[in-house]
Residue frames as qw, qx, qy, qz and C-alpha x, y, z in Angstrom:
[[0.450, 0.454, -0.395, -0.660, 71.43, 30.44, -56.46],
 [0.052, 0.095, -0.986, -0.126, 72.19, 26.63, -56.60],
 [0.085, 0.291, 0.870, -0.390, 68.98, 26.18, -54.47],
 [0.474, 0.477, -0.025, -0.740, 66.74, 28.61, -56.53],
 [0.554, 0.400, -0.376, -0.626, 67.24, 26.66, -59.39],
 [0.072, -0.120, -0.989, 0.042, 67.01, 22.95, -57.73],
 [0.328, 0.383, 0.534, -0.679, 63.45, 24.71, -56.62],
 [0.545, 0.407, -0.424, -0.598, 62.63, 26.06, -60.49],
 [0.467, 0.123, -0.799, -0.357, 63.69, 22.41, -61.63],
 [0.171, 0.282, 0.855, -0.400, 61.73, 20.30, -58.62],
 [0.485, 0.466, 0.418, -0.610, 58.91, 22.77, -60.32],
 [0.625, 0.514, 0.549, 0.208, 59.12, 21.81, -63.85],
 [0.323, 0.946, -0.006, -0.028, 60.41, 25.59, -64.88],
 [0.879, -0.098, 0.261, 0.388, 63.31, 24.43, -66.49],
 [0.294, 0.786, 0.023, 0.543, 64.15, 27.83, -68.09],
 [0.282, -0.850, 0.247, -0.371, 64.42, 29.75, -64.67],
 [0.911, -0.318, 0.158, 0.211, 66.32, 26.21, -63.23],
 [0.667, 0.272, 0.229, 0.655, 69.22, 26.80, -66.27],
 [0.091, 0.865, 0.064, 0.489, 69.28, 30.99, -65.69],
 [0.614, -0.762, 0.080, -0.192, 69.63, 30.63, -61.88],
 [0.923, -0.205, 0.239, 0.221, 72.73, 28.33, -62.76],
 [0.563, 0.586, 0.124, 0.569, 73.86, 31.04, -65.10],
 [0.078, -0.932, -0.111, -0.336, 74.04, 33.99, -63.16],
 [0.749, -0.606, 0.051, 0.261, 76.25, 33.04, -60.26],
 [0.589, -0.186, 0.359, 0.699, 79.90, 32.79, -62.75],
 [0.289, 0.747, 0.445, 0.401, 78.13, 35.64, -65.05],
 [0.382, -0.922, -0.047, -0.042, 78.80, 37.89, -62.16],
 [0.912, -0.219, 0.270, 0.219, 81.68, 36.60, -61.42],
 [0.709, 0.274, 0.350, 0.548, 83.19, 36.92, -64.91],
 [0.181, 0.862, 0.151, 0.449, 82.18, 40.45, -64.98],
 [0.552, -0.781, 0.205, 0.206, 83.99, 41.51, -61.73],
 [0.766, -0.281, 0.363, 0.450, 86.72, 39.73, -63.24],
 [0.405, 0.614, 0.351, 0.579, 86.68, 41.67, -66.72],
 [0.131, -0.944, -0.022, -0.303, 86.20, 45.10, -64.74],
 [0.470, -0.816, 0.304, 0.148, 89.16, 44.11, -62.79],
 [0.528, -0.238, 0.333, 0.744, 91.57, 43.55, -65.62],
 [0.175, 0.849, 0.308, 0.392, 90.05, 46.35, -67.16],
 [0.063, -0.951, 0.077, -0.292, 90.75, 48.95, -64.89],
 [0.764, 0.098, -0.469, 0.432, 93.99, 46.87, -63.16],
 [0.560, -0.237, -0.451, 0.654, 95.86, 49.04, -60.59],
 [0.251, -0.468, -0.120, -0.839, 93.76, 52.47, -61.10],
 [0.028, -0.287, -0.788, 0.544, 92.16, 53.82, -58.49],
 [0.225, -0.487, -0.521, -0.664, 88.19, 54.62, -59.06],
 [0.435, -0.179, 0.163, -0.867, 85.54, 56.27, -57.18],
 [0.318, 0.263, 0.895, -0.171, 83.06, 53.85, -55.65],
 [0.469, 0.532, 0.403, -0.579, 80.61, 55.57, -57.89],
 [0.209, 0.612, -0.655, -0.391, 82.70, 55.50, -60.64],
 [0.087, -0.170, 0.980, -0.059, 82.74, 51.48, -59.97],
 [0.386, 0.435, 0.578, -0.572, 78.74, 51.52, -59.40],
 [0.583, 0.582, -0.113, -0.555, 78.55, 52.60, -62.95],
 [0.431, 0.341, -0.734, -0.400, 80.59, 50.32, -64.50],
 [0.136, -0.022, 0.990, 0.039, 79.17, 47.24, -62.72],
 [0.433, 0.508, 0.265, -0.696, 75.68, 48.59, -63.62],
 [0.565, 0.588, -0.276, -0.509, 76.52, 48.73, -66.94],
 [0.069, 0.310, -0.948, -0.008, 78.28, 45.57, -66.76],
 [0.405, 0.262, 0.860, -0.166, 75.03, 43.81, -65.70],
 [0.396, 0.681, 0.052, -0.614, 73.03, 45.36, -68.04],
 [0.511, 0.591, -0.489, -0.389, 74.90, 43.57, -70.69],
 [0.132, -0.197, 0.968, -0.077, 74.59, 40.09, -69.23],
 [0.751, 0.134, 0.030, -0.646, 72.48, 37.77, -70.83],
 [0.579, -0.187, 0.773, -0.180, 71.58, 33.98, -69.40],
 [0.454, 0.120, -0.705, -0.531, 71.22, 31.73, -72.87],
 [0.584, -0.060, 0.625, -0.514, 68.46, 29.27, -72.40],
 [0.827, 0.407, 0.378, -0.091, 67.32, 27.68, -75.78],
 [0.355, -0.299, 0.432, 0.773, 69.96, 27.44, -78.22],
 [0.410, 0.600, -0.043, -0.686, 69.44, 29.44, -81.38],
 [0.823, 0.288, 0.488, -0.026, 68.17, 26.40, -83.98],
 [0.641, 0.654, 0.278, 0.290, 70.00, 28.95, -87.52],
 [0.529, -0.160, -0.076, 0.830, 72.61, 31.20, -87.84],
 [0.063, 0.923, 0.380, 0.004, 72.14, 34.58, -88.17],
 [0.303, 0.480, 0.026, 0.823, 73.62, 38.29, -89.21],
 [0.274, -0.810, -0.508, 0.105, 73.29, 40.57, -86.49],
 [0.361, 0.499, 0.083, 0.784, 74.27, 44.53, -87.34],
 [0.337, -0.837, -0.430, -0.019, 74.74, 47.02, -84.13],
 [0.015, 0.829, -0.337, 0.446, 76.41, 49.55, -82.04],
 [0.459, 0.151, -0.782, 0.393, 78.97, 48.27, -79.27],
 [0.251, 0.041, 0.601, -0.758, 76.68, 49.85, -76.14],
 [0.552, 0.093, 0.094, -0.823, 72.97, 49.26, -77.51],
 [0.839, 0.108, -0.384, -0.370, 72.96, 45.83, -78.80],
 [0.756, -0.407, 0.481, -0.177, 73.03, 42.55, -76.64],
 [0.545, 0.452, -0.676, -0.206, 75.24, 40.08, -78.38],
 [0.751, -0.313, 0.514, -0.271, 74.66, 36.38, -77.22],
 [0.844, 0.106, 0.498, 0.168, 76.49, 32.96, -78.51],
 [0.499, 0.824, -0.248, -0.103, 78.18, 35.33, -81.58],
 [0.704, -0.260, 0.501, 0.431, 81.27, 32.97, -83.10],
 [0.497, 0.018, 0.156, 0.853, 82.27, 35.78, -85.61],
 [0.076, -0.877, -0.280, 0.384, 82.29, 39.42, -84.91],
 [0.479, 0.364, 0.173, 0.780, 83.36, 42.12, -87.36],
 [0.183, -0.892, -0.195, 0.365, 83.82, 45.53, -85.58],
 [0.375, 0.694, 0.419, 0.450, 83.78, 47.93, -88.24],
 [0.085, 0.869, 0.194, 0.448, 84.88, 51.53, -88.33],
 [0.725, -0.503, -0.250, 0.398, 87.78, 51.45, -85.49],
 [0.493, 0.527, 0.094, 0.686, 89.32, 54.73, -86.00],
 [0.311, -0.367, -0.509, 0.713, 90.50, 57.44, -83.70],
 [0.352, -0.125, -0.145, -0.916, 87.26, 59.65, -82.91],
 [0.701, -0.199, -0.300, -0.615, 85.35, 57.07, -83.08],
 [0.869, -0.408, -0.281, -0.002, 87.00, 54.23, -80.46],
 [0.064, -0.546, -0.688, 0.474, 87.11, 55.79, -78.14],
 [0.127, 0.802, 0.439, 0.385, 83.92, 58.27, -79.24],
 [0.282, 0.213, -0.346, 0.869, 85.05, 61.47, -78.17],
 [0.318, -0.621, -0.695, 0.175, 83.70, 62.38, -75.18],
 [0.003, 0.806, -0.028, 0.591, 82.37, 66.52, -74.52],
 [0.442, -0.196, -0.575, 0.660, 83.76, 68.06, -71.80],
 [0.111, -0.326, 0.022, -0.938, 81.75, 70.77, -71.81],
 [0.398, -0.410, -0.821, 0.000, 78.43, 71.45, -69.62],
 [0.176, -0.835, 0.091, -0.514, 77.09, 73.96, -66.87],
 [0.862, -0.496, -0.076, -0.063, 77.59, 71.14, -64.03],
 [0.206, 0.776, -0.575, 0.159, 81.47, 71.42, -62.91],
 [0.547, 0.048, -0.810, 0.203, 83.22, 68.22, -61.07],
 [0.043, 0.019, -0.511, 0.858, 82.47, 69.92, -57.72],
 [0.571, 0.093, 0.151, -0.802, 78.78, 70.64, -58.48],
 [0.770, -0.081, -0.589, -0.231, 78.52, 66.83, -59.72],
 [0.552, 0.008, -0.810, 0.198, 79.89, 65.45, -56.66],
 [0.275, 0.052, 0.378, -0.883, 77.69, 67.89, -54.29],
 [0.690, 0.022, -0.047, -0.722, 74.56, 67.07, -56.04],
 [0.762, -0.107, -0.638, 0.017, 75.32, 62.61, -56.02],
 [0.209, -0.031, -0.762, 0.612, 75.78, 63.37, -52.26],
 [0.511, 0.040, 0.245, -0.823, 72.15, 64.75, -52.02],
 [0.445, 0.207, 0.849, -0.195, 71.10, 61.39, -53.62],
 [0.529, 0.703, -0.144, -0.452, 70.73, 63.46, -57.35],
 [0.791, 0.029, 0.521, 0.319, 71.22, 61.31, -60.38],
 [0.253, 0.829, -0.148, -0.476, 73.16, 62.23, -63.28],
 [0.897, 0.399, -0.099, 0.165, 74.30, 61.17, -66.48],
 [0.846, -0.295, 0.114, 0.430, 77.76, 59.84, -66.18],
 [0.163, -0.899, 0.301, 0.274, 80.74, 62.66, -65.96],
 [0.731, 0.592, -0.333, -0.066, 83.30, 62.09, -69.25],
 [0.079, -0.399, 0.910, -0.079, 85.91, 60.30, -66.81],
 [0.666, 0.176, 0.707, -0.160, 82.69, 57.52, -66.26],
 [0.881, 0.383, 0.133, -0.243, 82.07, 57.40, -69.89],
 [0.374, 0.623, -0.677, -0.114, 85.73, 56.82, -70.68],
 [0.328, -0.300, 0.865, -0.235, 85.33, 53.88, -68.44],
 [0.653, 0.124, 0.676, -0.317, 82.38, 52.64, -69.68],
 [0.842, 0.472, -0.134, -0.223, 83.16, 52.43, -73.25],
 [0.251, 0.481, -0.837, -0.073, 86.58, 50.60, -72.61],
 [0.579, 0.045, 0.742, -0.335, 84.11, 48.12, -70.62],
 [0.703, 0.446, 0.104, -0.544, 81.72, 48.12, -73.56],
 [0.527, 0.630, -0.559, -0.113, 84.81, 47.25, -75.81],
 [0.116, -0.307, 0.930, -0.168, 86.22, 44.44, -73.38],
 [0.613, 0.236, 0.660, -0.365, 82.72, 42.91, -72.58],
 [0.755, 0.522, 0.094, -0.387, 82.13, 42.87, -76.61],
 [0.457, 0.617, -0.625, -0.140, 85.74, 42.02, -78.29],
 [0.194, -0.420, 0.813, -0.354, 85.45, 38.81, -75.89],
 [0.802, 0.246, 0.368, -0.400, 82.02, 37.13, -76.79],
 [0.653, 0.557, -0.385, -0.340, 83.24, 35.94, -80.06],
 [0.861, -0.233, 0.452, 0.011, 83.81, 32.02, -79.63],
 [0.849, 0.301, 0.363, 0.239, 85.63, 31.73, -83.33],
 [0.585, 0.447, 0.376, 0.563, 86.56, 34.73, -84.76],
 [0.135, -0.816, -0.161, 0.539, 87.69, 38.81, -84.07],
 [0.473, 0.395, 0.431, 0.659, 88.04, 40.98, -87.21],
 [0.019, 0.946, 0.216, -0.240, 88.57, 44.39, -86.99],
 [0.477, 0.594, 0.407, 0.504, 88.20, 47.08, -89.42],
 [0.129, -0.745, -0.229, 0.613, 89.14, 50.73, -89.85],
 [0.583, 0.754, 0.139, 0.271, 89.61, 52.82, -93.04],
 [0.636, -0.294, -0.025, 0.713, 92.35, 54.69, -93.87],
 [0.172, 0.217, 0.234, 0.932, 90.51, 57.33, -96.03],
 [0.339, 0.463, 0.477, -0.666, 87.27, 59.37, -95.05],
 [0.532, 0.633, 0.559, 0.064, 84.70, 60.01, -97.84],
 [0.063, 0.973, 0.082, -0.208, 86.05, 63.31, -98.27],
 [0.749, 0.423, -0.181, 0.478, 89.48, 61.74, -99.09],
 [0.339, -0.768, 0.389, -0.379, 90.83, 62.93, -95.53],
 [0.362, 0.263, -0.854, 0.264, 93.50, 60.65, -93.84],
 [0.817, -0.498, -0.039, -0.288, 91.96, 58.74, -91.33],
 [0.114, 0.352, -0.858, 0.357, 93.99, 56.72, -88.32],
 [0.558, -0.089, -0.820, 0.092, 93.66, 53.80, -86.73],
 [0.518, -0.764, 0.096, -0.373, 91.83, 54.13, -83.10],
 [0.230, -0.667, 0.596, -0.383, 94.21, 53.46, -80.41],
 [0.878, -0.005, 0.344, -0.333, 92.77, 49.69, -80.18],
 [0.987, 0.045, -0.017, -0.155, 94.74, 48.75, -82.61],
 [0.161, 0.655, -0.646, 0.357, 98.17, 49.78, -81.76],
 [0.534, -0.395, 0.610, -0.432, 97.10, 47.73, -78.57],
 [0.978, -0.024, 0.189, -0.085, 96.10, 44.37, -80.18],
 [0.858, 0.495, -0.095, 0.098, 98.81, 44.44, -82.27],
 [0.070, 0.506, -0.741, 0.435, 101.64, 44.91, -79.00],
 [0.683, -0.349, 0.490, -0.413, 99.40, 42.53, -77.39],
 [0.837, 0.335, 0.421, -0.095, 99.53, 39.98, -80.86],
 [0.095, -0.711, 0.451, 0.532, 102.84, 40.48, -82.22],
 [0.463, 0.047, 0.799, 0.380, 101.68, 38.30, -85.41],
 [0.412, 0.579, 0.703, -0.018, 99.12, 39.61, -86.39],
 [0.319, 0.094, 0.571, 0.750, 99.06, 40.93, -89.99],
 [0.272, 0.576, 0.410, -0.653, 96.82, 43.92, -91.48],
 [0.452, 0.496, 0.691, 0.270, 95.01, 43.28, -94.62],
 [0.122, 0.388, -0.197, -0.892, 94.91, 45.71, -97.03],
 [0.545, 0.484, 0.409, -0.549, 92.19, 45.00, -99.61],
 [0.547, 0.794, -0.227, -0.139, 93.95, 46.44, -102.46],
 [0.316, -0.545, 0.769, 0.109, 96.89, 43.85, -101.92],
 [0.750, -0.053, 0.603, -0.265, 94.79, 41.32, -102.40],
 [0.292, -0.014, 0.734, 0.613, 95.64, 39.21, -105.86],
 [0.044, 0.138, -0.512, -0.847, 93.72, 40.70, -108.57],
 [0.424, -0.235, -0.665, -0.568, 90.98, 38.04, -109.03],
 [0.242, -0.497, -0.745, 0.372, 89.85, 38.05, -105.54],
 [0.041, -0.557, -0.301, 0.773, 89.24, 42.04, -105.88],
 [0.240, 0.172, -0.323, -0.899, 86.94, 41.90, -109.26],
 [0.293, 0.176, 0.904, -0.255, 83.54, 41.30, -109.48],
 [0.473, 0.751, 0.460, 0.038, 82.08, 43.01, -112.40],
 [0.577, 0.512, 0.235, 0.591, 82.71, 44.95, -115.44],
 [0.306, -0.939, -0.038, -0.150, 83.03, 48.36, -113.05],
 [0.648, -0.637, 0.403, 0.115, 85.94, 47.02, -110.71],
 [0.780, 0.136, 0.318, 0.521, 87.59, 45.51, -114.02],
 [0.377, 0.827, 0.129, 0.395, 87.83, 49.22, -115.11],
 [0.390, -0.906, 0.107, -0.125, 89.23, 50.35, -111.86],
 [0.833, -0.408, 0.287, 0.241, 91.78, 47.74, -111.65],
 [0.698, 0.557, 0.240, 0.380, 92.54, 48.11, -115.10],
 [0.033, -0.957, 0.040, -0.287, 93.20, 51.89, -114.64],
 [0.602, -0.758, 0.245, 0.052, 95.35, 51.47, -111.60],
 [0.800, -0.166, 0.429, 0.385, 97.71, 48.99, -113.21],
 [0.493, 0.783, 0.261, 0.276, 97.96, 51.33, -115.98],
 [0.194, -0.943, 0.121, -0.243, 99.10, 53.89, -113.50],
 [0.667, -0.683, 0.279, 0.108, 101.45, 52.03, -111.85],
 [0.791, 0.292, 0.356, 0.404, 102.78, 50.13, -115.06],
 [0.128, 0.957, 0.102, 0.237, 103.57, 54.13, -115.97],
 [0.075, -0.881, 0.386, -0.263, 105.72, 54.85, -112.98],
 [0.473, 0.474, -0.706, 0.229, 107.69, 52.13, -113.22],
 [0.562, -0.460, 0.524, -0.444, 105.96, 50.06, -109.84],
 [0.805, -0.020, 0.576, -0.136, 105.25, 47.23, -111.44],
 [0.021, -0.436, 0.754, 0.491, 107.49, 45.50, -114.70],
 [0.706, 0.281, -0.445, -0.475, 106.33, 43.32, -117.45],
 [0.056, 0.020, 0.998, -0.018, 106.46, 39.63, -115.65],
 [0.199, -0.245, -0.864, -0.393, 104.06, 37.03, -116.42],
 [0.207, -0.255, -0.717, 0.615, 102.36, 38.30, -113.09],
 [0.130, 0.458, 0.017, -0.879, 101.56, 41.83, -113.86],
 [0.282, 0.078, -0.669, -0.683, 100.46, 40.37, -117.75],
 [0.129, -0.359, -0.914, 0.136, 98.09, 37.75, -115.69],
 [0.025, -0.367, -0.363, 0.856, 96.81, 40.88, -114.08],
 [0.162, 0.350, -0.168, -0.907, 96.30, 42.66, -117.12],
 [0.298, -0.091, -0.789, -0.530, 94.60, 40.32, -119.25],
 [0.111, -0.205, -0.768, 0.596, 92.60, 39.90, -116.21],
 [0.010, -0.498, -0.216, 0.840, 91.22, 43.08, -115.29],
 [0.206, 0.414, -0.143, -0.875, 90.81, 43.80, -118.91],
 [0.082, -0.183, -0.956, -0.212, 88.50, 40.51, -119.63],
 [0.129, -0.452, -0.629, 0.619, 86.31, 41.98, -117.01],
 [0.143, 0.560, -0.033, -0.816, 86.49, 45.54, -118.51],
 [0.429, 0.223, -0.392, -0.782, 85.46, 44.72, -122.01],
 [0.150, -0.224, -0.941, -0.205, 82.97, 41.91, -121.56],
 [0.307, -0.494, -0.543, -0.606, 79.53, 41.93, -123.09],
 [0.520, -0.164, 0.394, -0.740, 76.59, 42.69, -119.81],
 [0.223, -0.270, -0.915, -0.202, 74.86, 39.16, -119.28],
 [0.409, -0.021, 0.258, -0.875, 71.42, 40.45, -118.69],
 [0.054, 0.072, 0.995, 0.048, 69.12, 37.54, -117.72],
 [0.268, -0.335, -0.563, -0.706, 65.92, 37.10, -118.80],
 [0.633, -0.412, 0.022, -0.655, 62.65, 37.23, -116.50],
 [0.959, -0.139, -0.247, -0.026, 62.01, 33.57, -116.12],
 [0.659, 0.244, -0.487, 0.518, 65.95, 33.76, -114.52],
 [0.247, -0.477, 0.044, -0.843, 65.19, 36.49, -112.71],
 [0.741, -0.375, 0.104, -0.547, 62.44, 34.93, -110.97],
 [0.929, -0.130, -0.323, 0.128, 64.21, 31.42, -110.17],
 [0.253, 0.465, -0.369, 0.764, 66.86, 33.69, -108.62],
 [0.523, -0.518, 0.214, -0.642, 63.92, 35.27, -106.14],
 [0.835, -0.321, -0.043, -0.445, 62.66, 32.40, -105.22],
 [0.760, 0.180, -0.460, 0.422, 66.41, 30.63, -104.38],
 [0.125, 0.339, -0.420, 0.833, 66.76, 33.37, -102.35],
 [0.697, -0.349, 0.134, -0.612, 63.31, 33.39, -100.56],
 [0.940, -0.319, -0.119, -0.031, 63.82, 29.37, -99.66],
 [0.552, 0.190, -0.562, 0.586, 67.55, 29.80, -98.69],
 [0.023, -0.422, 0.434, -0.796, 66.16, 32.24, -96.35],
 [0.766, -0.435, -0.014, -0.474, 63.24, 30.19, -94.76],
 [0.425, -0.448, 0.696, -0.366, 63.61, 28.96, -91.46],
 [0.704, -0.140, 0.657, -0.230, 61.72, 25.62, -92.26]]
């Protein structure tokens, strides 16, 4: 590899010189992720075949850094994440990490491993995809150079308990510090932002002030006067001419130049 890319840079193709110089410990790293991934299990060589497949598949060689930050919104298998220094993985709940995987099908274990000896491909059997989404998850909860945040809910839309996915029981024996945010903990004036959320808050503390959760200190009064500044102040509806100096803050925050 060394020599490929003393060749690239002797030619002037300083892109393919700085890839060729990437790939070698890229490889490397990924072995090394698939082997504390799957530690003292024993896999199928084909089994293995898939995950380093998929394991390359999700290497990518930076070459030009990226000149602006950026927002980038995906799925943990379909999107390439490159140089990312803060990741929010959203929606961890059990069902969804790990996604449940069908067992059903016409093909039985026996008829898969008859037809990959004839040299038939097939989509990966639900033991490979349990492997390859705990890869997916290692190879993604690792890119982040600054920051890991992860989210799960605790209600559904339907107002259905929801649990945690299994991920985070694990960070949190692996990270015996680390603390889970609730939202609604949060002090009062960090969790209103208009005359809506001052009604909601308002409401709650009402409720709670009721059953006897929370007492008259200066706290709970901060609260209230709060909440209910929020809830009965005028709408500030701005005029056009605002309006449009708004747009156009926004249109030059977003241009690149």
């Amino acid at each position: 590899m060394e020599s490929i890319a003393a060749r690239f840079e002797k030619e002037g193709d300083s892109v393919r010189s700085i890839q060729y110089r990437q790939i070698y410990r890229a490889v490397i790293d990924l072995l090394d992720k698939i082997h504390d991934l799957t530690g003292r299990e024993r896999i199928s060589a084909r089994d293995y075949l898939e995950l380093v497949e998929t394991g390359l598949s999700q290497i990518s060689l930076g070459t030009i850094p990226q000149r602006v930050d950026r927002i980038l919104v995906g799925d943990i298998e379909r999107t390439r994440l490159t140089q990312v220094r803060h990741l929010f993985f959203a929606g961890v709940n059990d069902g969804n990490i790990p996604r449940s995987v069908s067992k059903g099908g016409i093909l039985s274990d026996m008829d898969r491993e008859f037809l990959a000896s004839l040299g038939a491909v097939l989509s990966p059997a639900p033991r490979q995809q349990m492997f390859i989404q705990r890869l997916y998850l290692y190879l993604n909860m690792t890119k982040p150079s600054e920051t890991l945040t992860v989210s799960f809910a605790r209600v559904s839309q339907d107002q259905k308990s929801m649990r945690p996915s299994y991920l985070v029981h694990m960070l949190r024996n692996l990270f015996p510090d680390l603390k889970i945010e609730i939202p609604e903990q949060r002090p009062v004036e960090e969790q209103i932002r208009d005359k809506e959320a001052g009604r909601s808050i308002l409401a709650d503390l009402l409720r709670r002030f009721v059953e006897g959760s929370i007492g008259e200190s200066e706290e709970s009064a901060r609260d209230f006067r709060l909440a209910y500044g929020f809830y009965t102040s005028p709408e500030v509806t701005a005029d056009p001419e605002m309006k449009a100096y708004v747009r156009m803050l926004k249109k030059a925050a977003l241009c690149r130049y």
